[in-house]
C-alpha positions as CSV (number, residue, x, y, z in Angstrom):
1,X,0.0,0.0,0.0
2,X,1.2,3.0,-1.0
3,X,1.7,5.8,1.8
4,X,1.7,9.5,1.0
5,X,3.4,12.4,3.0
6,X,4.2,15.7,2.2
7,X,7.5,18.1,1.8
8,X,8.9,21.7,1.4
9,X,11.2,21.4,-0.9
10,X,13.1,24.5,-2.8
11,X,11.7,24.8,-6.7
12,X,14.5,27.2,-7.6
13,X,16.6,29.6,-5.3
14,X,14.6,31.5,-3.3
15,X,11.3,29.8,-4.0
16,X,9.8,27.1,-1.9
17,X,6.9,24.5,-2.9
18,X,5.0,21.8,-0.5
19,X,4.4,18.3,-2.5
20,X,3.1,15.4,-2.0
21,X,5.7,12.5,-2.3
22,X,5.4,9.1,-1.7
23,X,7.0,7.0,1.8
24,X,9.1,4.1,0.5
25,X,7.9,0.6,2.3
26,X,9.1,0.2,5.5
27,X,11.8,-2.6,5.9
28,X,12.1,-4.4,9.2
29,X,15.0,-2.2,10.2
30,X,13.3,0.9,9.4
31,X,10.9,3.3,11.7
32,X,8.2,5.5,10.4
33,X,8.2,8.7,12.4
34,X,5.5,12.0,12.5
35,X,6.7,14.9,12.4
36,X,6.1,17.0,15.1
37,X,8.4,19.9,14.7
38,X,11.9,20.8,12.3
39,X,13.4,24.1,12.4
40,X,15.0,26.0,10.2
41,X,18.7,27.7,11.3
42,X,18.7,31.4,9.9
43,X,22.9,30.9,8.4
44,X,22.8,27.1,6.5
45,X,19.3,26.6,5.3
46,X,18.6,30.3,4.2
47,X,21.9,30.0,2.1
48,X,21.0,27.4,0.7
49,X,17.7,28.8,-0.4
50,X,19.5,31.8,-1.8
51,X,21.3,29.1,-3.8
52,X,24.3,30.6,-2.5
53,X,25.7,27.0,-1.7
54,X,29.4,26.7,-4.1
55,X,29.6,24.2,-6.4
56,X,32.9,23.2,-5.1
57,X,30.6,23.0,-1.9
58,X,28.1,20.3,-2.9
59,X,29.2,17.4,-1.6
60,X,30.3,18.9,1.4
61,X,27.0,20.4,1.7
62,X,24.9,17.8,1.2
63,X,22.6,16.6,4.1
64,X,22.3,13.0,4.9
65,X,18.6,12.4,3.5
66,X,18.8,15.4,0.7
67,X,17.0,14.6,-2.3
68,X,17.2,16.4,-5.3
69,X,20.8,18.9,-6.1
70,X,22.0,21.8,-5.4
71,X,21.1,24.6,-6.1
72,X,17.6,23.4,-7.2
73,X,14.9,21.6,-7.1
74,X,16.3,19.9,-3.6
75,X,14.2,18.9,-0.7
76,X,16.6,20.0,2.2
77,X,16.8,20.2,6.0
78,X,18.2,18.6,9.4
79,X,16.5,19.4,12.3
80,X,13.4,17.6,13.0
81,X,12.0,15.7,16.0
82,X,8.8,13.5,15.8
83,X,7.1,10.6,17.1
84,X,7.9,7.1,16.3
85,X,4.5,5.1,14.4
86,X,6.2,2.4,13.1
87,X,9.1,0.7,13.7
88,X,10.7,-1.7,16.6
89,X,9.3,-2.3,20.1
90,X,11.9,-0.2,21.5
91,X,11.3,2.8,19.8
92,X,7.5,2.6,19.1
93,X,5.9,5.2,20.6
94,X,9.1,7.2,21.5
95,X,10.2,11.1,20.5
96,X,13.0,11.1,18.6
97,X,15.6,13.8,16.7
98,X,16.6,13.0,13.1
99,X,18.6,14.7,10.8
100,X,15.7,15.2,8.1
101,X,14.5,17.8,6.1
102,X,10.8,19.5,6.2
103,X,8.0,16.8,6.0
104,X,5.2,15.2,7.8
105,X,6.3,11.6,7.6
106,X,9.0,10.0,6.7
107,X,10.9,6.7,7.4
108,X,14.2,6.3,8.0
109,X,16.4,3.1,9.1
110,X,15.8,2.9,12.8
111,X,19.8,3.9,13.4
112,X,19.3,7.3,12.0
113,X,16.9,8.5,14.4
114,X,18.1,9.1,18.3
115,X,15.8,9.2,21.4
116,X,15.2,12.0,23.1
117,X,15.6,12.2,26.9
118,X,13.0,12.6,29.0
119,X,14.1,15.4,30.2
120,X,13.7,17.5,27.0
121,X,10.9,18.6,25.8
122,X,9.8,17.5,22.1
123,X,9.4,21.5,21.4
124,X,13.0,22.3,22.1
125,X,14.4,18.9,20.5
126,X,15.0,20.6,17.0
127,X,17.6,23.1,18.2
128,X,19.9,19.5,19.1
129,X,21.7,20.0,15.5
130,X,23.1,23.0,16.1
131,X,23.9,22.7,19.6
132,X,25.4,20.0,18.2
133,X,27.7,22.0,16.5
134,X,28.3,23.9,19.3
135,X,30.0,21.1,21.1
136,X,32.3,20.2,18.4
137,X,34.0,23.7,18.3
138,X,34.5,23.5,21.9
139,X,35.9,20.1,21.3
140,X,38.1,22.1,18.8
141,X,38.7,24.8,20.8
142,X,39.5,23.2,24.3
143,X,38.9,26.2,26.2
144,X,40.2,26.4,29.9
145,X,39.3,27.2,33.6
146,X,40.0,31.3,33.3
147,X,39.9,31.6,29.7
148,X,39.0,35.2,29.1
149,X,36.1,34.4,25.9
150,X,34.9,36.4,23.4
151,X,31.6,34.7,20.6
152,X,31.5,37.5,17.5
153,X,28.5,36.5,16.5
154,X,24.7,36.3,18.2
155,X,23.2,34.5,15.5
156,X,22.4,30.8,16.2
157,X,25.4,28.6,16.3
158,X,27.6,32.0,18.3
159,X,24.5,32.1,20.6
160,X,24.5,27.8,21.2
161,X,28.4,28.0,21.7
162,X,28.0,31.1,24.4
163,X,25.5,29.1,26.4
164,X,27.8,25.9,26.7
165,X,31.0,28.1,27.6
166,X,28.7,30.1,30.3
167,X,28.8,26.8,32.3
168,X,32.6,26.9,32.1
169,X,34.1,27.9,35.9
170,X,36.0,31.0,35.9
171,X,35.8,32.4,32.7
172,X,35.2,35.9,31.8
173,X,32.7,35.7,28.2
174,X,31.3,38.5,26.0
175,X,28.8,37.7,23.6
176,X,29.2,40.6,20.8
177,X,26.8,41.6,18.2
178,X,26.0,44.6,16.5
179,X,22.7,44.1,17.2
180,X,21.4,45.7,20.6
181,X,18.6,43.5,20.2
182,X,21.1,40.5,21.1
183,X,21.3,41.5,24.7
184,X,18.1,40.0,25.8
185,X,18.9,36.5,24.4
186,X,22.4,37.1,26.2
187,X,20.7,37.9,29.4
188,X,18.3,34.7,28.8
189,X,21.6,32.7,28.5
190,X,23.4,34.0,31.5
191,X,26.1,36.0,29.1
192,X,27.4,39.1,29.4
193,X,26.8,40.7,26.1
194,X,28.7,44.5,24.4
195,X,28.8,46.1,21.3
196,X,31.5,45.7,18.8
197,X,33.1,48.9,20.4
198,X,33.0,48.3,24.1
199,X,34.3,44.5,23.9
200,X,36.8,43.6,25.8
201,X,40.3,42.1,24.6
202,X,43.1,40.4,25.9
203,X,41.2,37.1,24.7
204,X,43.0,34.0,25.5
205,X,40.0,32.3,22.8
206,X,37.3,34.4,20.2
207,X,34.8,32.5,19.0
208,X,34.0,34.0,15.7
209,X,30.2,33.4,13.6
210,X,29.1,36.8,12.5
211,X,30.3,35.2,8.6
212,X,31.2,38.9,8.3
213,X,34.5,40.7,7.1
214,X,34.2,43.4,9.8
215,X,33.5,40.3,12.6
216,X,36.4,38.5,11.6
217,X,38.5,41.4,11.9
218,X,37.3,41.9,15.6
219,X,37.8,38.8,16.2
220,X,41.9,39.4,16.0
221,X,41.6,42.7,17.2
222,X,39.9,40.8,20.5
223,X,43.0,38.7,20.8
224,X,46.0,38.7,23.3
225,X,49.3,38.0,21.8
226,X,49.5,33.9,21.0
227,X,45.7,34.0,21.2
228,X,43.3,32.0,19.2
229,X,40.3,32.5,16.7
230,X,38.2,29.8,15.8
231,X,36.4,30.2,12.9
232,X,32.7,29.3,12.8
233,X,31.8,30.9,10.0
234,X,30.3,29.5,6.9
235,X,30.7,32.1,4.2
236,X,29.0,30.3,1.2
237,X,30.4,31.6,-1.9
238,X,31.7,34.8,-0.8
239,X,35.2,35.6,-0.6
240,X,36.6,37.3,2.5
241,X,39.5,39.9,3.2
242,X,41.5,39.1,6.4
243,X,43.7,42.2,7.9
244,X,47.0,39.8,7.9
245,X,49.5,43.0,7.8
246,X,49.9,45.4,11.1
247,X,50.5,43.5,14.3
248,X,49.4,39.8,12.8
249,X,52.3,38.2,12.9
250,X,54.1,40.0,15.4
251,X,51.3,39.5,18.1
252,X,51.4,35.4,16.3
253,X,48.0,35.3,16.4
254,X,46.0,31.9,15.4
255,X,43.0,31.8,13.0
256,X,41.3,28.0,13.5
257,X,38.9,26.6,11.6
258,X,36.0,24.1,13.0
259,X,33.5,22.4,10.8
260,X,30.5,20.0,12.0
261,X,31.1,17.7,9.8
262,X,34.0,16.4,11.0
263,X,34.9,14.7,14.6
264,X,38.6,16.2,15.0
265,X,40.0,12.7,17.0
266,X,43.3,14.6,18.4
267,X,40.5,17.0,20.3
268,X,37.5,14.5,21.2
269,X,39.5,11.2,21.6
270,X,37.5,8.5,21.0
271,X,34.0,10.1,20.7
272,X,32.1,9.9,17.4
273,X,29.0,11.2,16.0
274,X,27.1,9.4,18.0
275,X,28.2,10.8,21.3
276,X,28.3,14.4,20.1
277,X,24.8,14.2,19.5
278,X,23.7,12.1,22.5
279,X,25.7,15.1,24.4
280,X,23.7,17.3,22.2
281,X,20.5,16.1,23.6
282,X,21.5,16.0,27.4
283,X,22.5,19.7,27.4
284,X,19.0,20.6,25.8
285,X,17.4,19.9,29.5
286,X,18.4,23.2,29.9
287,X,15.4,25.4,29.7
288,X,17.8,28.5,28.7
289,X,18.1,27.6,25.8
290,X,14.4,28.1,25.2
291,X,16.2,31.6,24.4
292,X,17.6,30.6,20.8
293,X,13.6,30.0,19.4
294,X,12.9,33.2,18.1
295,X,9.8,32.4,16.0
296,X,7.4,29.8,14.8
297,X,4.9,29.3,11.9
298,X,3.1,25.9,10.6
299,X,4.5,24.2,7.9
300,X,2.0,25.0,5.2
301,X,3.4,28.6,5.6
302,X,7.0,27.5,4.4
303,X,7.0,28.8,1.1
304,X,5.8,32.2,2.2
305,X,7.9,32.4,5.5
306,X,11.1,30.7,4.1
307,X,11.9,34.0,2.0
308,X,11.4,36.3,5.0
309,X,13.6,34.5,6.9
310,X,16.2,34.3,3.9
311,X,15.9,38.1,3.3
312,X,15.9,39.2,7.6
313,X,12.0,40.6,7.1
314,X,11.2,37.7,9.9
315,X,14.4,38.4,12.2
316,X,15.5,34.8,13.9
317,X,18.0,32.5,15.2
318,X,16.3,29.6,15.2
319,X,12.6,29.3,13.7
320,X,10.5,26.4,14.6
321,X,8.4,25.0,12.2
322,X,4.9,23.3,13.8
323,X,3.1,20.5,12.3
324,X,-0.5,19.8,12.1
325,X,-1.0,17.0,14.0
326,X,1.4,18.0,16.9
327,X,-0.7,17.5,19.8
């Protein structure tokens, strides 16, 4: 029998479309999971419905159940928890995160789907992906006890790293933004937040996401002599200036790159995917990070929301997408 579900997938850049596609059958080994939420992070997904993903990008890019290519038609997305139909005795019934795109069912093998605690709730469960991310550049970062911390950047992933290194003993962090309007989420993450002009250097470590030129370069300015950036930002296909004359080399500053895809093993040791995102889920008990959802809208209104959100009309870090049948 032949199971219908349906999908926002991007028809061309900057134009969305919800169709109806067709499940596969469910093999033995395979769960079929509701949606119940999937959110959509304002840097990565909006890119890639500006079709600003390079080609030299593509593979990199891709998302583990993508369908279609870049730049378009492609059904994309990665953040999406839902309920468990279908599927083994241990995991009927139970909420789980998947790295899927934007549809109402779907089914997956039952490996590619992880359970959510107990102590999360379903409605936060989508933000796991990118604080995900966030504890894989602090595995590449290794801060320390007293690290004086600066995160250039208050969109989503600068906003998930600050609230991991805010449980950090002794440090002294700055979340900066240009934004004013990034203060409150600071103060909802127990972060200290200041302007571009009134942040404070001497950095031991600068996290850097604005995926801005002028961030970038406050990011070195931030630094002490020896001191460290890591770079967070994903610049698509734009090409960036770095200011690698004056006291760069003098002051041997460090510019370090961190990508998600990719467990470094000489900073995480034995861990693997698999534990990043379990880790993922455990520190999403915290109800702080309620913070980082900054909008929500059902997901028949994707094709009319998507562009907002691509263009800044609908200002977010982290917009949660709704389902119908969500109780």
């Amino acid at each position: 029998m032949n199971r219908t579900a349906r999908a926002f997938w991007l028809s061309s850049p900057g134009e969305g479309e919800i169709r109806e596609v067709t499940l596969p059958e469910r093999g033995e080994s395979d769960v079929l999971v509701r949606s119940l939420y999937s959110g959509v992070s304002r840097g990565t997904e909006t890119l890639v419905f500006r079709g600003g993903v390079p080609e030299s990008q593509h593979a990199a890019m891709r998302a583990p159940f993508q369908e279609g290519e870049f730049p378009a038609p492609v059904k994309y997305g990665y953040l999406n928890v839902g309920t468990v139909e279908e599927g083994p005795d241990g995991l009927l019934g139970r909420t789980v995160f998947c790295l899927y795109p934007h549809q109402t069912h779907y089914v997956v093998p039952a490996s590619a789907v992880t359970v959510v605690p107990d102590t999360v709730p379903a409605e936060r469960t989508f933000l796991a992906g990118t604080v995900e991310t966030a504890v894989n550049a602090l595995w590449d970062a290794a801060p320390l006890v007293g690290d004086r911390i600066a995160v250039v950047g208050g969109g989503m992933v600068g906003c998930s790293v600050a609230a991991l290194l805010a449980r950090f003993p002794g440090v002294r962090l700055q979340l900066v933004d240009a934004d004013p309007g990034r203060a409150d989420v600071a103060k909802a993450l127990g972060v200290a937040f200041a302007s571009p002009g009134e942040a404070l250097g001497e950095c031991d470590l600068v996290v850097h996401a604005s995926a801005t030129e002028q961030g970038l370069a406050k990011s070195l300015e931030l630094l002490r002599a020896e001191g460290t950036v890591l770079e967070l930002s994903w610049y698509g296909d734009r090409r960036v200036g770095l200011p690698l004359g004056e006291a760069f080399h003098s002051r041997r500053l460090n510019i370090r790159s961190s990508q998600v895809g990719t467990v470094s093993p000489a900073r995480s040791g034995s861990r693997t995917y698999a534990d990043r995102l379990a880790l993922a889920l455990d520190l999403l008990a915290d109800p702080a990070l309620d913070a980082l959802v900054t909008g929500q809208s059902a997901f028949e209104e994707l094709p009319e929301v998507m562009p907002k959100l691509a263009s800044g009309e609908i200002p977010a870090l982290c917009h949660r997408v709704r389902y119908a049948d969500t109780p």
